[in-house]
C-alpha angles and dihedrals in degrees: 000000000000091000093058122080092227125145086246104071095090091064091047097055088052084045089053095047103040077057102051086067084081114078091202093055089053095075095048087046095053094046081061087059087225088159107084091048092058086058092081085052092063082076092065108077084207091051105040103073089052086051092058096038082056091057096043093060091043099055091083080082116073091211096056079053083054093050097043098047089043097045113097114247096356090105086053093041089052079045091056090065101071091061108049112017135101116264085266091048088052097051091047084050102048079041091067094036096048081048090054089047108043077061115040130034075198087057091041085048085054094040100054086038081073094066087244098154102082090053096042090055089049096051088044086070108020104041137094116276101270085043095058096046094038084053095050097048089048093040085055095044088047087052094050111044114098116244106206102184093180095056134054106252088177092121095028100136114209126202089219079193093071134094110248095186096097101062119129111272091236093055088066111099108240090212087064105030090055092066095040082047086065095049110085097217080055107048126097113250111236123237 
């Protein structure tokens, strides 16, 4: 049905989304690889907020991380997001990209490669409460993860729990470090 172009679509997102609330239905909702057909429902500002609020609930599922990450254009749809959703929109949206990245430096790599961090940091201070809190955790995951451009990360595993803090500052990617540097809750406080 959400192939079709039928008048119908726009009820069967809200079902979709009434039915993603149940973690047992998520599963079921992911093995229909219903994922890549919500992507063309990101370009209707009534539908995009459901979309996001989909994959947030199905990100529970790894392999609904697998499918969003993998499906062409669905990470810059989320993205989108940031930038033109309302402060709910924007939470469901930093939601499924806090959930790619707290699982794959590749994800974190395709994630940055969307030119997120001005609106994260927007939304860090202008969004709602979870927003905020859901940015910066993203914005600091983003700043820690090691970018090796000269090695495949694809099955890098993070532990998304731990402090990254700590990491060796030449592990730290300059081409990410350099912009964090810029940002005043990033930068290292001098002695």
């Amino acid at each position: 049905m959400l192939d079709s172009h039928s008048s119908f679509q726009e009820r069967i997102i809200k079902i979709l989304s009434n039915m993603s609330s149940s973690s047992d239905i998520c599963p079921r909702i992911v093995s229909l690889e219903c994922i890549p057909k919500l992507i063309p429902f990101f370009g209707d500002s009534t539908l995009a907020g459901k979309c996001a609020f989909i994959l947030k609930n199905l990100c529970d599922v790894e392999e609904a991380r697998v499918s969003i990450a993998e499906t062409s254009g669905c990470i810059a749809s989320v993205t989108a997001l940031l930038e033109t959703g309302s402060h709910e929109d924007q939470e469901n949206a930093v939601t499924v990209l806090l959930s790619l990245c707290s699982q794959r430096v590749q994800y974190c790599q395709w994630v940055m490669e969307e030119g997120v961090i001005p609106a994260l940091v927007d939304i860090s201070i202008n969004g709602n409460e979870k927003g905020r809190v859901g940015a910066l955790e993203l914005l600091r995951l983003l700043r820690d993860i090691e970018y090796a451009e000269d090695r495949d990360c694809s099955g890098s595993d993070i532990d998304a729990s731990k402090d990254t803090t700590d990491l060796p500052k030449e592990k730290k990617s300059s081409k990410t470090s350099g912009f964090f540097a810029k940002i005043p809750m990033f930068s290292k406080k001098k002695k």
